[in-house]
C-alpha positions as CSV (number, residue, x, y, z in Angstrom):
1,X,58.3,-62.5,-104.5
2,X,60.9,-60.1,-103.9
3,X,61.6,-59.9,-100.1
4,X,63.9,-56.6,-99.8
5,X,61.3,-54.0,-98.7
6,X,62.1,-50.2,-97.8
7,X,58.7,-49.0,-97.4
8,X,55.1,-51.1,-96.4
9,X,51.7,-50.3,-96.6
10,X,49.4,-51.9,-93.6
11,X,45.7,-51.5,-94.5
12,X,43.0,-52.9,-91.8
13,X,39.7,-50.9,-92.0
14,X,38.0,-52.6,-88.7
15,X,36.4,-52.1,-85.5
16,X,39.2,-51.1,-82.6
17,X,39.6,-54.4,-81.4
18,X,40.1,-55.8,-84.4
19,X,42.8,-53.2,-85.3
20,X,44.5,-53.7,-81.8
21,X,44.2,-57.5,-82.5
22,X,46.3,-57.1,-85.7
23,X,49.3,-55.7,-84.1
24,X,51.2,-58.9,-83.6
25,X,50.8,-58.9,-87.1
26,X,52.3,-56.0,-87.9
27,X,55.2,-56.2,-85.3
28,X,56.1,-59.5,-87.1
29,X,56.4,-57.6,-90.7
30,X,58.3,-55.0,-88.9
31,X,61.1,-57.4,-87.0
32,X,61.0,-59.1,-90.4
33,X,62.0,-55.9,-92.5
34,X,63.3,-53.7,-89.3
35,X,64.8,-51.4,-91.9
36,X,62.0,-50.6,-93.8
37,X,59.5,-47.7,-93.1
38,X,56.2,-48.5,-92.2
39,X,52.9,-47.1,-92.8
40,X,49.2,-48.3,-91.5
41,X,46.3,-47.4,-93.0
42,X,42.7,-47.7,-91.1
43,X,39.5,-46.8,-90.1
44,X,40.0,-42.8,-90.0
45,X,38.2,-42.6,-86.2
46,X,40.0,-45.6,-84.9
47,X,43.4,-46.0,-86.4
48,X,44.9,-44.0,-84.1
49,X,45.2,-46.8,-81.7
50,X,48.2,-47.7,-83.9
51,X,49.9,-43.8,-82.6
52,X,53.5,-44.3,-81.2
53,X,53.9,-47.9,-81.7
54,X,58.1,-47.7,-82.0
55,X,57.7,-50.1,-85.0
56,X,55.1,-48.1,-86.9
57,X,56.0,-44.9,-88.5
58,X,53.1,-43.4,-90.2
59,X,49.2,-43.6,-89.0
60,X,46.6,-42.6,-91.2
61,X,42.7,-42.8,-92.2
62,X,40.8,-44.7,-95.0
63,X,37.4,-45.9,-96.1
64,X,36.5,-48.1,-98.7
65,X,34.8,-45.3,-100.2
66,X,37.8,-42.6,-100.3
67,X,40.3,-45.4,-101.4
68,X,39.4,-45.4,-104.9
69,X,40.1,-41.6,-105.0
70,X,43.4,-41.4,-102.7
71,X,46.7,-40.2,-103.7
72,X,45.7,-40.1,-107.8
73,X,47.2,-36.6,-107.9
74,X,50.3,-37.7,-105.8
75,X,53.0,-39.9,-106.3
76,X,53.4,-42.0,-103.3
77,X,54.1,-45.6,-103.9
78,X,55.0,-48.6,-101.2
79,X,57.1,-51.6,-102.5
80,X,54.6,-54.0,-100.6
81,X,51.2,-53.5,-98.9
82,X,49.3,-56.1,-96.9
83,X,45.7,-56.0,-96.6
84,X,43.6,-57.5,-93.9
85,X,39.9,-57.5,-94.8
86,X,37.8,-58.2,-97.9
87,X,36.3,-54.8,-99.5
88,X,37.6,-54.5,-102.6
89,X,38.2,-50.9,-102.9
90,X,40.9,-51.2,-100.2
91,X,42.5,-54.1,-102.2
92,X,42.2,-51.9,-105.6
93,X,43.6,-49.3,-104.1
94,X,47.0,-51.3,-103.0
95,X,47.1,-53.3,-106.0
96,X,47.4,-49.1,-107.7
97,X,50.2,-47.8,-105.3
98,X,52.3,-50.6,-104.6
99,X,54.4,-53.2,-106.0
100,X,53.1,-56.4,-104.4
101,X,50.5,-57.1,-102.7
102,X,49.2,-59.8,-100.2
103,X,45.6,-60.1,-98.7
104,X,43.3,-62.8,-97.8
105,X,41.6,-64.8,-100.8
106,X,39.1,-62.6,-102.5
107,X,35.8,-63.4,-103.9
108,X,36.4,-61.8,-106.8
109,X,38.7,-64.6,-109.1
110,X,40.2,-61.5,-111.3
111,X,41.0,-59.6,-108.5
112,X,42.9,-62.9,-106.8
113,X,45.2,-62.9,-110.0
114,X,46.3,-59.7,-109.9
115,X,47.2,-59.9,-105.9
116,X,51.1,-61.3,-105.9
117,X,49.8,-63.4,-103.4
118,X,46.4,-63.9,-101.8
119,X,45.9,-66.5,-98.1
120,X,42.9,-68.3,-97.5
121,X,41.3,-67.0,-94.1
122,X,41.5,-69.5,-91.3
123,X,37.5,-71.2,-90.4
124,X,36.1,-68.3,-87.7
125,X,36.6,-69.9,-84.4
126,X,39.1,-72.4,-85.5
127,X,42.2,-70.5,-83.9
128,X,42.2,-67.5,-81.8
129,X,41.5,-63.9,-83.8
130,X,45.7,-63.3,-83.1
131,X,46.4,-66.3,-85.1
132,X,44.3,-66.0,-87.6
133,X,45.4,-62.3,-88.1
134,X,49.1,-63.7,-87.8
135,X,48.1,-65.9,-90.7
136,X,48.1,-63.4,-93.5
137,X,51.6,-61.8,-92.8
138,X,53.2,-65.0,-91.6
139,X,52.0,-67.4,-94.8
140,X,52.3,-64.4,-97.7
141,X,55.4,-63.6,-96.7
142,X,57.1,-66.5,-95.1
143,X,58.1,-64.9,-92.0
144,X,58.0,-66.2,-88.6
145,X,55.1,-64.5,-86.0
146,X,56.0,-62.3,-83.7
147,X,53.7,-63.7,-80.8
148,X,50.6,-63.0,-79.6
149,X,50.9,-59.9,-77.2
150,X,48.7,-57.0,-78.2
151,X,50.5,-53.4,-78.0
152,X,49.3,-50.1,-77.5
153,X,51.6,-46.8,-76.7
154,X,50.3,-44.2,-73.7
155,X,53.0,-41.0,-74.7
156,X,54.1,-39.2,-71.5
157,X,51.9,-36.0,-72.1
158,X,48.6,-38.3,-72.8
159,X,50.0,-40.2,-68.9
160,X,50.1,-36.6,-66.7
161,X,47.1,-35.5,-68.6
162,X,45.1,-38.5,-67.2
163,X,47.0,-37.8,-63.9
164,X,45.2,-34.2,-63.8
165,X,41.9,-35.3,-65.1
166,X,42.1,-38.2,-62.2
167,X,43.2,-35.5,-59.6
168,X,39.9,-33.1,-60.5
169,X,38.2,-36.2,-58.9
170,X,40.3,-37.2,-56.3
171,X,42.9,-34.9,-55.2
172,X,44.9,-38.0,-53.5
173,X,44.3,-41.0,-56.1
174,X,42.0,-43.4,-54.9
175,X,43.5,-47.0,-54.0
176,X,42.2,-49.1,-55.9
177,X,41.4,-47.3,-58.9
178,X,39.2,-49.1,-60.3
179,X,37.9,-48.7,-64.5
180,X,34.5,-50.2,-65.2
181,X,33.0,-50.6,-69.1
182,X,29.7,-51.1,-68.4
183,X,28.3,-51.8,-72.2
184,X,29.8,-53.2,-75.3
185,X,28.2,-51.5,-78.4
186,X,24.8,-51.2,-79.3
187,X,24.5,-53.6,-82.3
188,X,25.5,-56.5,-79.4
189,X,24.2,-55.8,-76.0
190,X,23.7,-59.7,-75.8
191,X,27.6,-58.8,-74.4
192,X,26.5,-56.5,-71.9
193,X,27.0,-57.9,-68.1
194,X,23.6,-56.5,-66.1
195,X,24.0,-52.9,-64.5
196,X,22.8,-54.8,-61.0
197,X,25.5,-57.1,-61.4
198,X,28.1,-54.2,-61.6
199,X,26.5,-52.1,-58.8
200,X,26.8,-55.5,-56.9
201,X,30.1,-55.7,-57.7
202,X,31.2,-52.6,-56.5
203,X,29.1,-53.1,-53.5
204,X,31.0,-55.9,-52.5
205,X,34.2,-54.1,-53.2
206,X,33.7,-51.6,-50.9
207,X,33.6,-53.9,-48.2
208,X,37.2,-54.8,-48.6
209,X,38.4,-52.3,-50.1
210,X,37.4,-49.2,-48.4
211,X,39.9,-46.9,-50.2
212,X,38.0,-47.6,-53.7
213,X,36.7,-45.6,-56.3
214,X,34.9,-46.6,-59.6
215,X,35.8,-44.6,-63.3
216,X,33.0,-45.3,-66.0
217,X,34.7,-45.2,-69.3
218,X,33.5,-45.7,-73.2
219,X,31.7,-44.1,-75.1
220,X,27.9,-42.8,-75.0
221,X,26.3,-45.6,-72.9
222,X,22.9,-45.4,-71.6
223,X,22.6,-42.1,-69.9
224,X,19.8,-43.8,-67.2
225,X,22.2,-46.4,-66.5
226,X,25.1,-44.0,-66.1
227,X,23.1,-41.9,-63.9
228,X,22.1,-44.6,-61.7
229,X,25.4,-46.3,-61.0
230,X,26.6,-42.1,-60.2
231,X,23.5,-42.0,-57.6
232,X,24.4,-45.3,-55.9
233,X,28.3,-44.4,-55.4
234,X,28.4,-40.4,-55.4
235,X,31.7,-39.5,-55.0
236,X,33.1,-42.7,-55.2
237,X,32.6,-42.9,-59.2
238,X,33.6,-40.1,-62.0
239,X,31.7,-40.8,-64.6
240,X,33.6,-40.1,-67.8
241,X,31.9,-42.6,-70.6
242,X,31.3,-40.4,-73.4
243,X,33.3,-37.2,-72.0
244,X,36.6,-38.2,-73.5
245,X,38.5,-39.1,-77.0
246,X,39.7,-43.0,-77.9
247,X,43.3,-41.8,-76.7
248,X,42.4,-40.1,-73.5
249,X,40.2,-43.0,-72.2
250,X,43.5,-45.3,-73.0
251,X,45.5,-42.9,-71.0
252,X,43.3,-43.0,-68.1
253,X,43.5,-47.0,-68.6
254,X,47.1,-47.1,-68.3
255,X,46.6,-45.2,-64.6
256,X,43.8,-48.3,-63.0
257,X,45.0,-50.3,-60.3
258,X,42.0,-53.1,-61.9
259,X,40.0,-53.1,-64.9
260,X,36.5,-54.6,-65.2
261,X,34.4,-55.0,-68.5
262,X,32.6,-57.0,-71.1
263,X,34.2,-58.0,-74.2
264,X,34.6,-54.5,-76.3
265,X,37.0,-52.3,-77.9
266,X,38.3,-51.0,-74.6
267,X,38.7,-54.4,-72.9
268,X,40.9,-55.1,-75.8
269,X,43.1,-51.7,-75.2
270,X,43.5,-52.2,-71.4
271,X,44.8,-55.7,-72.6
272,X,47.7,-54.0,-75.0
273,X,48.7,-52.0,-71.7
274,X,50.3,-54.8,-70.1
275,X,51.0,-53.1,-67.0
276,X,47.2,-53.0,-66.1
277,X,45.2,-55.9,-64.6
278,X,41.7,-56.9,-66.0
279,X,38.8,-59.0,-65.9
280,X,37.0,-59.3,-69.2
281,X,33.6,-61.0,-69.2
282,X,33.0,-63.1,-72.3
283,X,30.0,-64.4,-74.3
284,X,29.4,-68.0,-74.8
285,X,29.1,-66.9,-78.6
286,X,32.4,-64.9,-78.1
287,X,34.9,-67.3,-75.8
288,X,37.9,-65.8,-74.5
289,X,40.0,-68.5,-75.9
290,X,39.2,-66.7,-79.7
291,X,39.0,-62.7,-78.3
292,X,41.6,-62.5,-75.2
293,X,44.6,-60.9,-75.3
294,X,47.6,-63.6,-75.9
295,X,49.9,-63.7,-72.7
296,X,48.6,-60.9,-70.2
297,X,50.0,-61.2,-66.9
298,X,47.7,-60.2,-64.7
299,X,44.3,-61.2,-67.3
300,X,41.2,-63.2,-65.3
301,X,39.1,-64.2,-68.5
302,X,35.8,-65.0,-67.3
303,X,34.1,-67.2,-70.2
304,X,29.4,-67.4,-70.1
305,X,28.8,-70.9,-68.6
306,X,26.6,-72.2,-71.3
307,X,28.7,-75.0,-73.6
308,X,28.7,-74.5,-77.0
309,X,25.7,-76.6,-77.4
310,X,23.3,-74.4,-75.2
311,X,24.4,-71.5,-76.2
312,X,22.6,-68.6,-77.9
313,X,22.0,-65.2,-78.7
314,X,19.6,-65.1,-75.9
315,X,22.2,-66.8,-73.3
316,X,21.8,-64.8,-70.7
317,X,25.3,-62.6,-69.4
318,X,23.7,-62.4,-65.9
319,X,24.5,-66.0,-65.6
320,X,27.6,-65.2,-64.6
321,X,27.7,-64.7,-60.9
322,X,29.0,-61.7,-59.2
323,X,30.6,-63.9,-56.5
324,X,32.5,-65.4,-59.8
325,X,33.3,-61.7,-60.8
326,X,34.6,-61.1,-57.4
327,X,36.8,-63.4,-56.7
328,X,39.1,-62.8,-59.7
329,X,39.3,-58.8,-58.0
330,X,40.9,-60.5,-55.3
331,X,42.9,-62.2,-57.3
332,X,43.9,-59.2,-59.1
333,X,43.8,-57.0,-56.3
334,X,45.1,-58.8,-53.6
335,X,43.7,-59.0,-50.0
336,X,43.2,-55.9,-47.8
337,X,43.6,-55.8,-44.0
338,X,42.4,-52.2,-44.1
């Protein structure tokens, strides 16, 4: 294979976890070819996580149902494109616009031929979802990895924007500001960490630290459930979970003293902010060894206690304690003499 590249497709149609979880990934290709221009293509409403990364230079949309009709009327061609994922439409639609092509191994035997070179996908669960996602670049192209570090870019404007929506709240910003996810997605709310629990939580957080207020982000939980953390904490909580875009929930990320949720998209975006602490509670069917962010600073990873044996879909997250929950805010948070 021919390893002078000036311009290189990314295509990884996911979830945005999954798309977050891929940018080691794609910072190794780009240290490898630092010259060459880079373009990723992904799911149209959550590829925009991938905005303003220095090393990427073109974000946009795709389905595997408009890839077998993009650019036929326009000339656009990349000298290599790497595909994560198996639909076939987003493979045939690299194997028609660029030279060479690498993806995991395909089903289809015809299709593997054609790809210059096709990876077999590393066992689930046999190495961490950054590794395995490191696989495909790193063995196709015989370039080193580029860690494990998740990133994700707040722009300035997106920063004072959250400042302002903060400040509607709280004129003087609370301290600690404190960001809460209170439910994963609907198709697993095995994930979900009990609403009591939380309200607990943030009961207990009060206590020593006075100066706190709660921000609900996400998308469109449970309206009872929203409503009846708001009733508990009044003006203590703004309740913007469903109220914002994928963007301006990050930006508002970026400005938490402390981060609390279950294992979900936005757990996986406060862990490509760096800067922020978290807690992330995790699934015994979902460890934190496979689905944390690689090398957080400030990340308490709180695994279910079941062993792999016990486990289940029906393992309970309330087994995890809020006392267990609470002392990793302290860890994060420091103590308070106020």
């Amino acid at each position: 294979m021919p390893m002078h590249f000036q311009n290189i497709l990314i295509i990884n149609v996911t979830r945005i976890g999954d798309t977050l979880l891929a940018t080691p990934a794609v910072r190794a290709i780009a240290e490898a070819w630092p010259e060459a221009r880079i373009t990723v293509m992904g799911h149209p409403k959550r590829v925009e996580v991938m905005d303003n990364l220095p090393y990427v230079h073109a974000v946009e949309g795709i389905t595997k149902k408009t890839a077998p009709w993009r650019d036929r009327f326009r000339r656009r061609r990349w000298d290599l494109a790497v595909v994560f994922g198996f639909d076939e439409a987003l493979v045939r639609y690299a194997l028609r616009v660029a030279d060479q092509v690498v993806s995991w191994e395909q089903q289809d035997a015809d299709l593997n031929r054609r790809v210059t070179k096709t990876v077999p996908k590393p066992p689930n669960d046999s190495v961490s979802a950054v590794d395995m996602l490191n696989a495909l670049p790193c063995q196709g192209l015989g370039i080193p990895d580029a860690g494990g570090a998740l990133d994700y870019a707040v722009t300035p404007d997106e920063a004072e924007q959250a400042k302002q929506t903060i400040a509607s709240y709280w004129p003087q910003k609370p301290n600690p500001l404190i960001g809460l996810m209170l439910e994963s997605f609907p198709t697993k709310p095995y994930r979900d960490w009990p609403l009591e629990s939380f309200q607990s939580l943030c009961t207990r957080i009060l206590v020593d630290y006075p100066g706190a207020s709660f921000v609900l982000l996400g998308g469109n939980h449970s309206p009872e459930k929203l409503e009846a953390f708001r009733q508990q904490f009044d003006s203590r909580v703004a309740v913007l979970a469903g109220k914002l875009s994928l963007r301006q929930s990050a930006a508002i990320m970026s400005q938490l003293d402390l981060y609390i949720g279950c294992d979900t998209g936005p757990s996986h975006i406060a862990g490509a902010l760096k800067s922020v602490p978290l807690i992330v509670l995790y699934h015994c069917l979902h460890r934190a060894w496979v689905l944390a962010p690689q090398g957080h600073k400030a990340l308490s990873a709180i695994d279910h206690p079941d062993s792999d044996a016990q486990c289940s879909i029906t393992s309970s997250m309330a087994d995890i304690s809020v006392e267990d929950v609470y002392r990793q805010v302290v860890v994060r948070l420091g103590t308070r003499d106020e």
